[in-house]
Backbone as CSV, one residue per row, in Angstrom:
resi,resn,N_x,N_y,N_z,CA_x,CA_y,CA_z,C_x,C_y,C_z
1,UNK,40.781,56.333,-211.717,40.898,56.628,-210.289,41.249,58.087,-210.069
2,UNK,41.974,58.664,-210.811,42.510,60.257,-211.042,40.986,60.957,-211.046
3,UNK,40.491,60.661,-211.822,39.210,61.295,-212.285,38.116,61.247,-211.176
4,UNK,38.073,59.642,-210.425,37.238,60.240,-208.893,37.753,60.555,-208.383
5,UNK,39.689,60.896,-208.011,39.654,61.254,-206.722,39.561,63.116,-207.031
6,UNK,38.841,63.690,-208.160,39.135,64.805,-209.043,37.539,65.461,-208.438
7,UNK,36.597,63.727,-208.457,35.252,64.249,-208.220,34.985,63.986,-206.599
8,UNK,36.013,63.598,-205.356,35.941,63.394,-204.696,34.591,64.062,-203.432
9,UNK,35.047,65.187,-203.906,33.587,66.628,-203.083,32.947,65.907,-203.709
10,UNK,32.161,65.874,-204.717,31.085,65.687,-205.378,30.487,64.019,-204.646
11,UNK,31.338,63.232,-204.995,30.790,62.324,-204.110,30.258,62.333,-202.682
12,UNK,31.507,63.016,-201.660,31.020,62.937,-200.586,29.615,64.147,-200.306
13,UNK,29.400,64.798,-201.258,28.079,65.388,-201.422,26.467,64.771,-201.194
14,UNK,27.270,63.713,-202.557,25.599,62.792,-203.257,25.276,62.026,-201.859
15,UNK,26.753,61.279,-201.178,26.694,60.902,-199.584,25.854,61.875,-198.663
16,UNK,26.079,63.059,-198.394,25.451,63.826,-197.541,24.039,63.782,-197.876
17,UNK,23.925,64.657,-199.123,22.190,64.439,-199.808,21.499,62.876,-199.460
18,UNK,21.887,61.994,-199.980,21.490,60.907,-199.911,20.942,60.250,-197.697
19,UNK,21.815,60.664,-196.814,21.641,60.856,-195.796,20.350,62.189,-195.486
20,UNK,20.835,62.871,-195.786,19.656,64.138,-195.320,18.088,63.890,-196.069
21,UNK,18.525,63.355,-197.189,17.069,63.370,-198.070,16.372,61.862,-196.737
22,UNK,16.705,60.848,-196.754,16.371,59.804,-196.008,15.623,60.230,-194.252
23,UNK,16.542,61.135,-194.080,15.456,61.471,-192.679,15.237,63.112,-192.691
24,UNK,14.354,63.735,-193.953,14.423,64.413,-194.269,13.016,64.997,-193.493
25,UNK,12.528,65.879,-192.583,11.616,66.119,-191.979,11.259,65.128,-190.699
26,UNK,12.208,64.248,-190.377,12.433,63.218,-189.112,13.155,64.203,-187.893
27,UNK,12.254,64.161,-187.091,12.896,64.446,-185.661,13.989,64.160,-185.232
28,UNK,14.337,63.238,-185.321,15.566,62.127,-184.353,16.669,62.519,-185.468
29,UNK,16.256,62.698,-186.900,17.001,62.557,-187.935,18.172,61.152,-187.822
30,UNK,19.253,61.652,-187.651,20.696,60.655,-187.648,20.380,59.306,-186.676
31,UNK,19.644,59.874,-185.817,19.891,59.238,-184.475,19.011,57.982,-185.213
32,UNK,18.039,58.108,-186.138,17.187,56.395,-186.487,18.367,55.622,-186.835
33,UNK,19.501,55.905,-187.793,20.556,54.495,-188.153,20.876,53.973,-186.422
34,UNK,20.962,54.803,-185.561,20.941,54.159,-184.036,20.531,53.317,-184.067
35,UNK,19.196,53.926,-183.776,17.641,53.230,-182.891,17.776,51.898,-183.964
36,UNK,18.071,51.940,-185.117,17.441,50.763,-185.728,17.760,49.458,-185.601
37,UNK,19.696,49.830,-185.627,20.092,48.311,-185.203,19.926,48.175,-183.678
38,UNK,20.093,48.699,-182.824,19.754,48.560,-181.651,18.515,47.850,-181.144
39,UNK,17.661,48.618,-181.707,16.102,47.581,-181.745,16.241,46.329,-182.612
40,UNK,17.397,46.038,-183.544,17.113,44.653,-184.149,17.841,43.905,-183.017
41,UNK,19.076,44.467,-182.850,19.663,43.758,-181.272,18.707,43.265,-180.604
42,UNK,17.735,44.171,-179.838,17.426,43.371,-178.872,15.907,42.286,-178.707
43,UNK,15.630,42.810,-180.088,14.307,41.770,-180.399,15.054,40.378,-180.940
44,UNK,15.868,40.765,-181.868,16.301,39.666,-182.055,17.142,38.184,-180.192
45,UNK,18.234,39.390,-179.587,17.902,38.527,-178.458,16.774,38.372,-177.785
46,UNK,16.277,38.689,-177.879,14.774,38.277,-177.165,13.789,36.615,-177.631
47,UNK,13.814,36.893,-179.171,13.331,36.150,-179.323,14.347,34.693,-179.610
48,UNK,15.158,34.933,-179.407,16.322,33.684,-179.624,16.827,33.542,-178.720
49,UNK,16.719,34.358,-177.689,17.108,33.862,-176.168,16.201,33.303,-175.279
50,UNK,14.683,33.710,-175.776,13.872,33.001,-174.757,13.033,32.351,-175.363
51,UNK,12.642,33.035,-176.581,11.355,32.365,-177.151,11.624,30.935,-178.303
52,UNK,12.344,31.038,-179.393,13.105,30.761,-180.265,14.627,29.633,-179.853
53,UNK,14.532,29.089,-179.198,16.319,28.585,-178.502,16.636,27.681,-179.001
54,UNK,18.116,27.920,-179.154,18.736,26.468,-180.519,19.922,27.607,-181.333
55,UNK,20.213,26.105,-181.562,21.238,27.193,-182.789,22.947,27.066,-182.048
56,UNK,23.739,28.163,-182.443,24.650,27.993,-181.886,24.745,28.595,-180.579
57,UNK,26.043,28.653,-179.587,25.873,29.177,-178.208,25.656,30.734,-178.973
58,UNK,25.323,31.624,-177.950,25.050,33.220,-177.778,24.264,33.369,-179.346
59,UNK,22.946,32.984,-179.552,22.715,32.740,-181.277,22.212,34.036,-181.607
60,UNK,21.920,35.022,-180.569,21.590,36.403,-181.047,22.698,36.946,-181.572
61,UNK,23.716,36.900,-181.054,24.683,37.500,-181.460,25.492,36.981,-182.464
62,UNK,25.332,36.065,-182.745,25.544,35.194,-183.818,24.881,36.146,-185.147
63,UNK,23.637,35.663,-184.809,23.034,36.179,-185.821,23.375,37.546,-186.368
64,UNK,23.549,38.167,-185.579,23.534,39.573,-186.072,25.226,39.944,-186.967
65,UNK,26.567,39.159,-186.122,27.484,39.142,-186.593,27.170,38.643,-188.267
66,UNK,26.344,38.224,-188.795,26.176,37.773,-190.511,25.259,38.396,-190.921
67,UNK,23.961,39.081,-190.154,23.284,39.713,-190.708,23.386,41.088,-190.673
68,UNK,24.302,41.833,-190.212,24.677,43.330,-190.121,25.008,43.557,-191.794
69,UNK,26.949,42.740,-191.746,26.875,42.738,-193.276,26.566,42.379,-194.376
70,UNK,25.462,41.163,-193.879,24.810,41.052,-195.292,23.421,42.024,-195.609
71,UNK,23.177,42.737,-194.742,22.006,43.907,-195.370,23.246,45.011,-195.362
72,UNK,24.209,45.171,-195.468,24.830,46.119,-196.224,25.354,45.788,-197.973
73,UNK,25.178,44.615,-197.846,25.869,44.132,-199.256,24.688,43.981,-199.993
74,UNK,23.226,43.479,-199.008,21.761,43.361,-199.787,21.261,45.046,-199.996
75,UNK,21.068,46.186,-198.785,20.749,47.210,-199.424,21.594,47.644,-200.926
76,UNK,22.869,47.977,-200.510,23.753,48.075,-201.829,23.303,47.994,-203.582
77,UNK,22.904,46.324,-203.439,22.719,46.101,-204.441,21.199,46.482,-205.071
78,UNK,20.794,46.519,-203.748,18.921,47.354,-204.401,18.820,48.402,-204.875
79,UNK,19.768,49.074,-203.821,20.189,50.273,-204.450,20.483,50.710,-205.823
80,UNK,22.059,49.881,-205.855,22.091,50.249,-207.223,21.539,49.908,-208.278
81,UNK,20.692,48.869,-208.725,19.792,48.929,-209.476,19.250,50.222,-210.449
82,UNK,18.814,51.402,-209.343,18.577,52.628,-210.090,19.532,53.609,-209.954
83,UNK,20.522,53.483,-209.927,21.498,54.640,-209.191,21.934,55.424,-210.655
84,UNK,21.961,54.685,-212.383,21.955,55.217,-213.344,20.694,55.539,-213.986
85,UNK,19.538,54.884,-213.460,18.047,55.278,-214.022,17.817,56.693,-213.219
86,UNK,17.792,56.575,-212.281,17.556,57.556,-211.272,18.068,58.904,-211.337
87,UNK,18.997,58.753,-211.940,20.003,60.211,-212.404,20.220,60.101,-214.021
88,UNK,19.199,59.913,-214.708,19.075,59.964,-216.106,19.180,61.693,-216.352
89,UNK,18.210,62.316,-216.060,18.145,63.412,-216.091,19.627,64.158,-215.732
90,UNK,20.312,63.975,-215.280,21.130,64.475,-214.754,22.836,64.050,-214.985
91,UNK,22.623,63.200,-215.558,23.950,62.327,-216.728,23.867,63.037,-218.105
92,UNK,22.032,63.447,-218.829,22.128,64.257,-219.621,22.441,65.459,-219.977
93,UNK,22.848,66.449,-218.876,22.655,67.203,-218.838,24.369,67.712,-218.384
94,UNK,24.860,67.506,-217.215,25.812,67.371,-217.030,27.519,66.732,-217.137
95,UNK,28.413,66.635,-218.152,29.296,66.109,-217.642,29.752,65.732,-216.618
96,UNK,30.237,64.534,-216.177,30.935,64.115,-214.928,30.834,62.700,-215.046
97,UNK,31.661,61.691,-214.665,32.116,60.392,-214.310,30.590,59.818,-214.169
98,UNK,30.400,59.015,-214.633,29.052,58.076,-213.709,28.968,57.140,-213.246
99,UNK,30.686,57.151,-212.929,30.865,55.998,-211.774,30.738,56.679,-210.795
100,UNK,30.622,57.700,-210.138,29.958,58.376,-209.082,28.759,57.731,-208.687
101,UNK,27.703,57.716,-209.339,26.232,57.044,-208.731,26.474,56.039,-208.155
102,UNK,26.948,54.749,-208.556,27.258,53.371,-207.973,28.134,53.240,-207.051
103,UNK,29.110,54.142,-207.193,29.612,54.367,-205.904,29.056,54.848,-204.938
104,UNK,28.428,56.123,-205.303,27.983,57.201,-204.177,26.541,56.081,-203.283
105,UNK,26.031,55.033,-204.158,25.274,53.971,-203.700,25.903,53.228,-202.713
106,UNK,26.818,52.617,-203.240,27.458,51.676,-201.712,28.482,52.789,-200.795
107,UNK,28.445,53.710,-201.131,29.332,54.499,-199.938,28.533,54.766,-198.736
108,UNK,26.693,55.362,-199.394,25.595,55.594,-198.613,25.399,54.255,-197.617
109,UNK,25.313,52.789,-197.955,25.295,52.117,-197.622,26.193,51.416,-196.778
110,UNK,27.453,52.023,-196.662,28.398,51.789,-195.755,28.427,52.893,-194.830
111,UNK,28.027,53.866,-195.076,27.883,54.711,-193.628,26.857,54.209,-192.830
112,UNK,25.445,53.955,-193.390,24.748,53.131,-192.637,24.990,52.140,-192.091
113,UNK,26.173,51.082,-192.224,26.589,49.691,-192.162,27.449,50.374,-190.535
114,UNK,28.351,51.290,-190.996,29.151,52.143,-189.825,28.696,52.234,-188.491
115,UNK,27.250,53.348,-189.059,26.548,53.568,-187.831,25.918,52.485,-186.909
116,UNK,25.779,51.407,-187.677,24.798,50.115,-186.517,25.907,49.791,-186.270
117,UNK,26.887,49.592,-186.848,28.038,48.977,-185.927,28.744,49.842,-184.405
118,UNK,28.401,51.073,-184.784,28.229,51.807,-183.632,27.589,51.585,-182.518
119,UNK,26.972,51.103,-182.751,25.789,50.030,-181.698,26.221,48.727,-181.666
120,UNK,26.466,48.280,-182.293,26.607,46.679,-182.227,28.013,45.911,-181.485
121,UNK,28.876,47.029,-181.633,30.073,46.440,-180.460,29.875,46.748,-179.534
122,UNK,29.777,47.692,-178.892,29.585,48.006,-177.618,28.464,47.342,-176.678
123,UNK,27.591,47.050,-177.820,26.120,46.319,-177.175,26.778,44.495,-177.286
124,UNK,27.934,43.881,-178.043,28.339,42.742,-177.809,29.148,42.804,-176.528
125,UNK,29.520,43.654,-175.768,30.044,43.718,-174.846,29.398,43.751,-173.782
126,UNK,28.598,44.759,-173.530,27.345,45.099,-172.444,26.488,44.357,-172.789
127,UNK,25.790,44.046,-173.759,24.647,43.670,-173.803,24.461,41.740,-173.428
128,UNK,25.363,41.514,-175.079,25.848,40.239,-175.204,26.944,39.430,-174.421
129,UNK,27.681,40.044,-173.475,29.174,39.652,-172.768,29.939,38.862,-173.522
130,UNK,30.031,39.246,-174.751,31.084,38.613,-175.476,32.145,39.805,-174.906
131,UNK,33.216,38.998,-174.775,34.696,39.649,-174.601,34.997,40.331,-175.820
132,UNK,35.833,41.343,-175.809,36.521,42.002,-176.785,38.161,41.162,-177.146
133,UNK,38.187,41.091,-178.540,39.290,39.395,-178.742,39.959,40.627,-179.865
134,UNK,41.603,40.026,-179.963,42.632,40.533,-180.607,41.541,40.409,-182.168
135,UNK,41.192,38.993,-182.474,40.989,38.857,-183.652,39.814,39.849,-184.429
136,UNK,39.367,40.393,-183.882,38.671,41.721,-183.692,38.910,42.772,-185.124
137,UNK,40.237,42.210,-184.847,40.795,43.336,-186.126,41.164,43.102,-187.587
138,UNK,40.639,41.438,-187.665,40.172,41.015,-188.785,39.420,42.052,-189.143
139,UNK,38.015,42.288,-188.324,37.152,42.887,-189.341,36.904,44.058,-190.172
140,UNK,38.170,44.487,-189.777,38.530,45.631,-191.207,39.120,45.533,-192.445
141,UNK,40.226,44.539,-192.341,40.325,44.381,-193.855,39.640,43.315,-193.957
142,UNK,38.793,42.776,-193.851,36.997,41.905,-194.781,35.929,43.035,-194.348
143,UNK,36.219,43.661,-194.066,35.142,44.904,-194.564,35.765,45.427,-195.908
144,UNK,36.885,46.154,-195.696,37.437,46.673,-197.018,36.980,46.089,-198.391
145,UNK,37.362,44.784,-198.149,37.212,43.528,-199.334,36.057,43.186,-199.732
146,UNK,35.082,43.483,-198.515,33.610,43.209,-198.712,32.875,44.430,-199.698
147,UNK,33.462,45.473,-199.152,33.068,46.731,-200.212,33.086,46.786,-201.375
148,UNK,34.623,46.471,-201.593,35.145,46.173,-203.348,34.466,45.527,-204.192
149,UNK,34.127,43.735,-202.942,33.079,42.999,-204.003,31.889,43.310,-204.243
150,UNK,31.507,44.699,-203.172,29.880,44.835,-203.210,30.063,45.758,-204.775
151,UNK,31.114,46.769,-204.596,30.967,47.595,-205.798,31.362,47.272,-207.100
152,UNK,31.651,46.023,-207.133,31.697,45.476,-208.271,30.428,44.761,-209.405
153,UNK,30.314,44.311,-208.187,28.577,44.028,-208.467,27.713,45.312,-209.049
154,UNK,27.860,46.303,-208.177,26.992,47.490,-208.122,27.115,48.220,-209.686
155,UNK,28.718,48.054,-210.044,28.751,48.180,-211.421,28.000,47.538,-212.530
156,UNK,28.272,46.314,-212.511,27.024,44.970,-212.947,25.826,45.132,-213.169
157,UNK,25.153,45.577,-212.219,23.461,45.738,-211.526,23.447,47.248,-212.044
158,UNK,24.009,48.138,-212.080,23.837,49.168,-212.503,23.510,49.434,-214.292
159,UNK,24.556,48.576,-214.783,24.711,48.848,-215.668,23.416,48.113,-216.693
160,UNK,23.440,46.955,-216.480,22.407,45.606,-216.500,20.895,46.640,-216.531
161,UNK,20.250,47.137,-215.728,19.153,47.703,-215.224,19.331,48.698,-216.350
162,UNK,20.170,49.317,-216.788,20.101,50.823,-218.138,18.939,49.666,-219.137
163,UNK,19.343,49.001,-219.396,18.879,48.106,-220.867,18.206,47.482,-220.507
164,UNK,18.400,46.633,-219.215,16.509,45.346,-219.395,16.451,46.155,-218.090
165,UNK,15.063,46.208,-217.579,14.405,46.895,-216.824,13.763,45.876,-215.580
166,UNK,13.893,44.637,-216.128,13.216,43.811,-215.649,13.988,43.057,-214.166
167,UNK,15.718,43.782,-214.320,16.307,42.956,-213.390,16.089,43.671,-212.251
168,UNK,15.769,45.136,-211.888,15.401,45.501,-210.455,14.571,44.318,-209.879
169,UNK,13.781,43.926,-210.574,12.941,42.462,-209.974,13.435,41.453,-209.747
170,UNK,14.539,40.776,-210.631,15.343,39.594,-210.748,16.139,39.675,-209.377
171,UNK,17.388,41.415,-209.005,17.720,41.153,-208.057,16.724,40.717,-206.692
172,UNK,15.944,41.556,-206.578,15.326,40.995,-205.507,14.475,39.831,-204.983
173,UNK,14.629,38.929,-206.195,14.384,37.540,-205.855,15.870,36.632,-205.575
174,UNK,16.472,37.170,-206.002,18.133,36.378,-206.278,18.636,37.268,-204.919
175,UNK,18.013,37.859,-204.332,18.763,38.469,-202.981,18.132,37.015,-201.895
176,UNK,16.767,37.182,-202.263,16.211,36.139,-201.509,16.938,34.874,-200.997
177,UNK,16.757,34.305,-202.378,17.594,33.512,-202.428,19.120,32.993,-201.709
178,UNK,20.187,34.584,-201.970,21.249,34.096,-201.720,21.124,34.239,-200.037
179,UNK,19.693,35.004,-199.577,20.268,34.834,-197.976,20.362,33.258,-197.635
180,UNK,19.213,32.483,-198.077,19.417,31.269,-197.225,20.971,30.596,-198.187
181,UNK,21.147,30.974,-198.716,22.095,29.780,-199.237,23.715,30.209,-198.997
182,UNK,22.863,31.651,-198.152,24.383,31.936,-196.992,24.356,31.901,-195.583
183,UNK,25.562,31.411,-194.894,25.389,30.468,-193.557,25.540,32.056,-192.523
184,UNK,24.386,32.688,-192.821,23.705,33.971,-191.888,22.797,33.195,-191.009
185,UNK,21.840,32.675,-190.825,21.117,32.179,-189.991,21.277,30.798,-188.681
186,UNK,22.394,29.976,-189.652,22.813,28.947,-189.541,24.206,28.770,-189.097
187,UNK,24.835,27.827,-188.800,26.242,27.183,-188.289,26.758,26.474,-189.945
188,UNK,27.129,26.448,-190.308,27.974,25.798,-191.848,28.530,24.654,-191.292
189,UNK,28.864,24.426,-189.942,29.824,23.328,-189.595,28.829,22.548,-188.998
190,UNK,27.326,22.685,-189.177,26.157,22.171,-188.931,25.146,21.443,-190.077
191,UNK,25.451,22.110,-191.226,25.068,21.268,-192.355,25.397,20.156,-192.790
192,UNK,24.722,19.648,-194.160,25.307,17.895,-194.251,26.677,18.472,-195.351
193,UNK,27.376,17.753,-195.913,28.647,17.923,-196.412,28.128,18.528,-198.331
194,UNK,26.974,17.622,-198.682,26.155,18.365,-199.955,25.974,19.609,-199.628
195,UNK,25.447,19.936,-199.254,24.627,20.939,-198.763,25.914,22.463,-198.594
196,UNK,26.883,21.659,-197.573,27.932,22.708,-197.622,28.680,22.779,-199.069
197,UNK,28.557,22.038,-199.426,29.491,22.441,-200.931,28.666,23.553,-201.952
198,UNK,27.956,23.303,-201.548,26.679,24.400,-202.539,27.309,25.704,-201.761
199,UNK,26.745,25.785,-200.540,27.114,27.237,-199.895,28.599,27.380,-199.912
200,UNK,29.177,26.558,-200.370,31.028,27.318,-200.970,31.149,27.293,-202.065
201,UNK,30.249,27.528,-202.949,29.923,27.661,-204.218,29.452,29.302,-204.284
202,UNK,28.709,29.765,-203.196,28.476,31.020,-203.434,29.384,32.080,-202.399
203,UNK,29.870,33.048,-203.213,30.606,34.078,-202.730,30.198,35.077,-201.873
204,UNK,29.366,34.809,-201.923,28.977,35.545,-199.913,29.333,34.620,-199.168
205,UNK,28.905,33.714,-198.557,29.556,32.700,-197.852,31.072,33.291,-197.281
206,UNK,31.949,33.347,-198.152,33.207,33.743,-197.356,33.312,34.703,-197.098
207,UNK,32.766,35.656,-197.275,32.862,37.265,-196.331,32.051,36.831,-195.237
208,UNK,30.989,36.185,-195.056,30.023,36.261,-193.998,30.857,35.358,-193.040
209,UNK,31.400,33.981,-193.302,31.999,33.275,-192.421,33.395,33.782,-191.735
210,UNK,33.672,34.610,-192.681,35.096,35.686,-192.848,34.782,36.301,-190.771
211,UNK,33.917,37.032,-191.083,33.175,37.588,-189.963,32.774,36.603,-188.886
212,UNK,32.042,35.958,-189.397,32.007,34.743,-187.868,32.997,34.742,-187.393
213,UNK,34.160,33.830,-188.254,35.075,33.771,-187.650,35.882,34.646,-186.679
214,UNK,36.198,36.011,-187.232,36.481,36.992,-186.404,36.284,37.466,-185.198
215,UNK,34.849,37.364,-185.284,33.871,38.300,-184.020,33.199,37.355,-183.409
216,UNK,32.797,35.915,-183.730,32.338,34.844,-183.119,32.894,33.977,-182.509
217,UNK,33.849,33.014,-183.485,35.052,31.695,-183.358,35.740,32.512,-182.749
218,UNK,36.020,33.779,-182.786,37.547,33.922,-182.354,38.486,33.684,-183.179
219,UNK,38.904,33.390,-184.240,40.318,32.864,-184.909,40.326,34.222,-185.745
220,UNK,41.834,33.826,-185.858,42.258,35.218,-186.732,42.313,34.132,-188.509
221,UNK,42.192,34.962,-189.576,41.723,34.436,-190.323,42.748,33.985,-191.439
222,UNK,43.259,32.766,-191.841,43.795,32.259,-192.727,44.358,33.035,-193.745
223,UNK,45.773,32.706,-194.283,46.367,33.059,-195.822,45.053,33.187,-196.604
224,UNK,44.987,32.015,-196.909,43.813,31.242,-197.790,42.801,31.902,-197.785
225,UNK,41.776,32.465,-196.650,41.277,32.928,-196.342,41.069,34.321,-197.046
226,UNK,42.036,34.963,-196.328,42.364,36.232,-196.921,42.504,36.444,-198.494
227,UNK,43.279,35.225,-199.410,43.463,35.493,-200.345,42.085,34.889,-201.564
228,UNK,41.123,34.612,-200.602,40.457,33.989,-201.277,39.094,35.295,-201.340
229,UNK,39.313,36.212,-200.212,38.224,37.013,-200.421,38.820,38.298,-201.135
230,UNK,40.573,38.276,-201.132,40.453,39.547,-202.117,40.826,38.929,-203.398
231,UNK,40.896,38.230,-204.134,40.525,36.790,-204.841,39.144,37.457,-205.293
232,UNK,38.007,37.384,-204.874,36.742,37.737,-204.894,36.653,38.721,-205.117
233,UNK,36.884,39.798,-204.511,37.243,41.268,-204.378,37.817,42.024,-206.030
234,UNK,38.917,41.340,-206.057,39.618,42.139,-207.540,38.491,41.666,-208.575
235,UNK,38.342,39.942,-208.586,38.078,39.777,-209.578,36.248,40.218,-209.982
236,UNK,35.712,40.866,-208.702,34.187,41.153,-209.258,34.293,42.731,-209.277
237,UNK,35.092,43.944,-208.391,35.721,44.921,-209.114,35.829,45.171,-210.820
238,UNK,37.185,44.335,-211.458,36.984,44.442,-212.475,36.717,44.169,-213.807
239,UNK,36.063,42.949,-213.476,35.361,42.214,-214.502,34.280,43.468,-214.077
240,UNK,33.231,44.379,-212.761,32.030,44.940,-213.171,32.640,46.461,-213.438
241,UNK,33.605,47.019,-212.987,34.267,48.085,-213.905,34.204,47.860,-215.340
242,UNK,34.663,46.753,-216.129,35.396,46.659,-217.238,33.796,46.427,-218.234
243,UNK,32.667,46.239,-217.369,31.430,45.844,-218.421,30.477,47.395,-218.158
244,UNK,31.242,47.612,-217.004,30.404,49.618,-217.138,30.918,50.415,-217.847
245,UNK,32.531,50.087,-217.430,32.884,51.404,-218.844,32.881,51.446,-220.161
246,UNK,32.531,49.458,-220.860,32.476,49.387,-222.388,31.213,49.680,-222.460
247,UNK,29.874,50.417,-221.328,28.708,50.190,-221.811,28.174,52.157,-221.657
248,UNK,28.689,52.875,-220.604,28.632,53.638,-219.604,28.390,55.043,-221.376
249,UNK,29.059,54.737,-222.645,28.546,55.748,-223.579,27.089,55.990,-223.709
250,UNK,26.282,54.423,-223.940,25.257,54.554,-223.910,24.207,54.915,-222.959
251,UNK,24.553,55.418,-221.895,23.571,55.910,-220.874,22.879,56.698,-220.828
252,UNK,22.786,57.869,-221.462,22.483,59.024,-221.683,21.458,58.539,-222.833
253,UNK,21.404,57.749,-223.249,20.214,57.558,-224.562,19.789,56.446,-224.043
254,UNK,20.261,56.044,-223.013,19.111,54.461,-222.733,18.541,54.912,-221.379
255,UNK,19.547,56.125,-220.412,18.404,55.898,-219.044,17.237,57.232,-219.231
């Protein structure tokens, strides 16, 4: 931890680059992380308010409360996939930490996560007339927690991808996957009781419901709760720390 907070510039660098390269000759530049969730806002109410109807009450907004952070936790992990292939050249060549890349991956991905949320409360207010609720303030520490577990992973997927090549593909079928078998689309208290035991079997599930609860139900969120997602949190941290740094010598000759 001494050692990133040593490379701290450097990170918030690969952050900047990583932003500028993305709307790099774009007009609007910054302003697309806007436009983008904003336009998913309102197609999405559109088509679930008039065309599409069912689901739970206000289901646009529903929806979006599970699908904001789960394409921050799904870009993330696509991401990192190449975040040590990608800077092969540049691990060889240079000394420095290369826990930087996997980080500097989900950090990129949480500023983006930032910016639609920039849009997305204010538009649950105006747009959606959901009230603004105390419990509100859940959703910062299960963001926090949500990060940790994303970058734990990111360690995992990072490291995984140096040696078989084949899992950039694997994740993105196993992303597939875990959307439906997380209660993003759906009500959980709407499924049959099989069915829910599977989806509390997988660890998205409780960050995503983490969030319903918060910004949807209204309830402020359980001991249990809490201790169950930083529970999640430590333990995919450093079990994917502890398999990057016994592997992280060989990088330089495998990426």
């Amino acid at each position: 931890m001494g050692t990133l907070y040593t490379y701290r510039e450097l990170i918030r660098n690969l952050v900047l680059k990583d932003l500028k390269l993305k709307y790099r000759d774009s007009v609007l530049g910054f302003v697309w992380s806007l436009a983008n969730p904003l336009l998913l806002i309102l197609v999405y109410s559109f088509v679930f308010g008039h065309i599409l109807r069912g689901g739970p009450p206000n289901f646009a907004y529903f929806l979006m409360v599970g699908i904001l952070p789960w394409n921050f936790f799904a870009q993330s992990l696509m991401m990192s996939t190449g975040s040590i292939l990608d800077n092969g050249t540049l691990i060889r060549k240079v000394a420095l930490p290369m826990e930087v890349f996997p980080i500097t991956t989900v950090l990129f991905n949480l500023v983006q996560f930032l910016f639609a949320l920039m849009v997305f409360f204010p538009m649950s207010w105006l747009f959606f007339k959901v009230p603004v609720s105390l419990t509100w303030v859940n959703f910062f520490p299960i963001l926090l927690l949500q990060v940790v577990f994303t970058q734990g992973l990111s360690f995992v997927i990072a490291t995984a991808n140096v040696f078989y090549r084949d899992v950039r593909h694997f994740i993105e079928i196993l992303l597939t996957l875990l959307f439906w078998l997380t209660p993003v689309v759906y009500d959980i208290h709407a499924v049959g009781s099989v069915l829910k035991t599977i989806l509390y079997m997988n660890p998205c599930s409780y960050f995503i419901l983490a969030y319903q609860d918060a910004l949807y139900r209204n309830m402020f969120l359980s001991v249990e709760q809490l201790l169950a997602l930083a529970s999640l949190a430590v333990l995919s941290l450093a079990l994917g720390y502890t398999l990057f740094a016994v592997s992280k010598a060989r990088f330089p000759e495998e990426a």
